[in-house]
C-alpha positions in Angstrom: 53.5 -16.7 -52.9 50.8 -18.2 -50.3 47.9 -20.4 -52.2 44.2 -18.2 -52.3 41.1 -20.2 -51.4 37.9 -19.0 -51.1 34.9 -20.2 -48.6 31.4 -19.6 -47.8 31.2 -18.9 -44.3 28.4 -17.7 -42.0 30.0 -15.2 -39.7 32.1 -12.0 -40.1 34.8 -12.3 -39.0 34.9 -16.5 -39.4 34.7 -19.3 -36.4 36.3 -22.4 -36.4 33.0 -23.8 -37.2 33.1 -22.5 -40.1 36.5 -24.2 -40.9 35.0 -27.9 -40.7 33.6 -30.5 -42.5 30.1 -31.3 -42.5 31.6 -35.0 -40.9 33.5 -33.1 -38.6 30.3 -30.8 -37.5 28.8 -33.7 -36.5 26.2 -33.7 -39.6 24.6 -36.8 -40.6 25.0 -37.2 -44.5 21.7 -37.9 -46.6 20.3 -41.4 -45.9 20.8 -42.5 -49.3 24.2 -42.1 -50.1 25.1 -43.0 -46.0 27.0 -46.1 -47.5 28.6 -44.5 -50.6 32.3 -44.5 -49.9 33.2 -41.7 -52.3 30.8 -39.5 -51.2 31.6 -39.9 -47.3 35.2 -39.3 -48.2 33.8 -35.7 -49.9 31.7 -35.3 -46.7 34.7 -35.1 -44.5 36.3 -32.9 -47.0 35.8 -28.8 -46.7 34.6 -27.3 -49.8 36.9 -24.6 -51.1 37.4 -22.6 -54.4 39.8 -21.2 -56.5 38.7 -18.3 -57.1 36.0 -15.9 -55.2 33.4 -15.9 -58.2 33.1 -19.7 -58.0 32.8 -19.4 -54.2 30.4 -16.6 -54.9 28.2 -18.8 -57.7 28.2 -22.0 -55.3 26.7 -20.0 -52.2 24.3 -17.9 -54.8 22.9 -21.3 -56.0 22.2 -22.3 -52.1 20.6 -18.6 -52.1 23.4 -18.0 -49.1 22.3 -21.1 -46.5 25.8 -22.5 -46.7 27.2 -18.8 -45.9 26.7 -15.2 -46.7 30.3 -14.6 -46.1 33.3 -15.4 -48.6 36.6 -15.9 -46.6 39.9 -15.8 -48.9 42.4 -17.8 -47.0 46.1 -17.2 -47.6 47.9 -20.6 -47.5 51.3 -20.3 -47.1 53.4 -22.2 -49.6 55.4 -24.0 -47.3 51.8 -25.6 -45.9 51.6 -29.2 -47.3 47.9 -29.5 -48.5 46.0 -32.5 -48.9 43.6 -31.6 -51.7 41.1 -33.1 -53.9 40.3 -31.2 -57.2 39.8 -29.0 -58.6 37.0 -30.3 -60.9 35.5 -28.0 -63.7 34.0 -25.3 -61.4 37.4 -24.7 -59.6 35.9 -26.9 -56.5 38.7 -28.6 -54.4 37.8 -30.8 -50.7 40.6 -30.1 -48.2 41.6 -32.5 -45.9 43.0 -32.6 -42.6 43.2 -29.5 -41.9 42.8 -27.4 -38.6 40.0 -25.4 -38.5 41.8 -23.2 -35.9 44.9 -23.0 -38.2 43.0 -21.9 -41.3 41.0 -19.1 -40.0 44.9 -17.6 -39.0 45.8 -17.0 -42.8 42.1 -15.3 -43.5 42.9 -12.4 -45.6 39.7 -10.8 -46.4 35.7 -11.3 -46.2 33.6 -10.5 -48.4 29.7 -9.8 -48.1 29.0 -12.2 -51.4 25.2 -11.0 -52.0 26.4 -7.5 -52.4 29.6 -8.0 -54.0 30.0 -9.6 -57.0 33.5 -9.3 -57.8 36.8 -8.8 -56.7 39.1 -5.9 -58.3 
């Protein structure tokens, strides 16, 4: 049974773009933790959920900058993953991963502000 994850995107359906790392979009971390290893190794991470409400609740606290959009990717179980978490809000950073190969397994998108749930 493939692995759900759940991101914020920006676009319906999903770009690569919205696949990457802030480190790999080029984005310039905040000054002050710029020489914080742990923090640059989250940077280059892409943030993922468990579940679509805690995807949902991390967007709504951003009030939707970080993506309107809530993809549910469908990683098959033969896909090595190289995962960090989850931590106590269901939050996992996924690394090394193609942007292009995880917008293949996109199984849904959800409009987040209008949807609160999944049945």
């Amino acid at each position: 049974m493939p692995r759900l994850l759940y991101r914020s995107v920006k676009t319906n359906p999903p770009t690569a773009t919205d696949f990457m790392s802030y480190a790999a979009q080029g984005k310039v971390p905040p000054s002050h933790l710029k020489d914080d290893l742990d923090f640059l190794h989250r940077w280059g991470g892409l943030s993922v959920f468990e579940t679509y409400r805690q995807a949902r609740q991390d967007a709504s606290i951003f009030r939707w900058r970080i993506g309107a959009y809530i993809a549910a990717i469908a990683v098959p179980d033969e896909v090595a993953l190289d995962l960090d978490g989850p931590d106590q809000k269901g939050h996992l950073n996924l690394y090394d991963a193609d942007p292009n190969f995880l917008m293949d397994p996109v199984v849904s998108v959800t409009h987040g502000p209008t949807i609160v749930d999944l049945n």
